[in-house]
C-alpha positions in Angstrom: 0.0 0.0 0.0 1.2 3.5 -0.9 1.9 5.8 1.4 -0.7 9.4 1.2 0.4 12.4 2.9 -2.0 15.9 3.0 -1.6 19.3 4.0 -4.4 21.9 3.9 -4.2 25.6 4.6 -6.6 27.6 5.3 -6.2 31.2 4.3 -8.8 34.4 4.8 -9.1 37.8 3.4 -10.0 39.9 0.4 -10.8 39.2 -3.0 -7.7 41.2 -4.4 -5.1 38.9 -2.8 -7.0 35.7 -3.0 -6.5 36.0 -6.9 -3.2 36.4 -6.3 -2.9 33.9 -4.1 -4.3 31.5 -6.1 -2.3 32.6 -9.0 0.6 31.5 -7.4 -0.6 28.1 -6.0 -1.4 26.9 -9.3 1.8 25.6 -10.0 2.4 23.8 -7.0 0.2 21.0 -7.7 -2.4 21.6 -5.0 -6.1 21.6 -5.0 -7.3 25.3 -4.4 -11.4 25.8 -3.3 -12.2 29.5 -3.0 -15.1 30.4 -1.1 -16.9 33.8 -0.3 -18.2 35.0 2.4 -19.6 38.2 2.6 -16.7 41.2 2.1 -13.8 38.3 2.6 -12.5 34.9 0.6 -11.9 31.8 2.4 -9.1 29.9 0.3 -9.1 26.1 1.1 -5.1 25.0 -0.5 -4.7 21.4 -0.2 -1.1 19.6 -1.0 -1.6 15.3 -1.5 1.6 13.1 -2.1 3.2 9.8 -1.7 6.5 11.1 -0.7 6.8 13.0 2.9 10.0 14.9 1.4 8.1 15.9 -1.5 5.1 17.1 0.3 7.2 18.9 2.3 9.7 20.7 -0.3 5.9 21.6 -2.1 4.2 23.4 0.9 8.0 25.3 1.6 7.5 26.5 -1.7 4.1 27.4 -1.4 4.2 29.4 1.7 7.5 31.3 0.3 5.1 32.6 -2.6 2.8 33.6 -0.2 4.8 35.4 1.9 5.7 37.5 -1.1 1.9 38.3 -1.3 2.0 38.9 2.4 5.2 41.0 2.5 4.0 43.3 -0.2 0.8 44.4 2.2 
């Protein structure tokens, strides 16, 4: 039986940075479900792989985009 490892972050805020956010989770290979709610987005990013190492190196990467994002606020 393969191995199945999963991250999910949870992100809220406005619409203007949730397209970017998304933007730069696309190539990361992760499942991205927006969701509004009133004046904010709820952004659902989930990261699924067989290989821990990998997962982790992905979801590194990830949060490094977003802190770019994050920074520039």
């Amino acid at each position: 039986m393969a191995e199945r490892h999963e991250m999910t972050l949870t992100w809220t805020g406005d619409l203007e940075t949730a397209h970017r956010l998304v933007e730069l989770a696309r190539p990361h290979s992760c499942e991205i479900k927006p969701n509004e709610e009133h004046d904010s987005v709820i952004l659902t990013v989930v990261v699924v792989d067989q290989d821990l190492q990998q997962l982790r190196d992905t979801v590194d990467a990830l949060l490094v985009s977003f802190d770019t994002v994050e920074s520039e606020d």
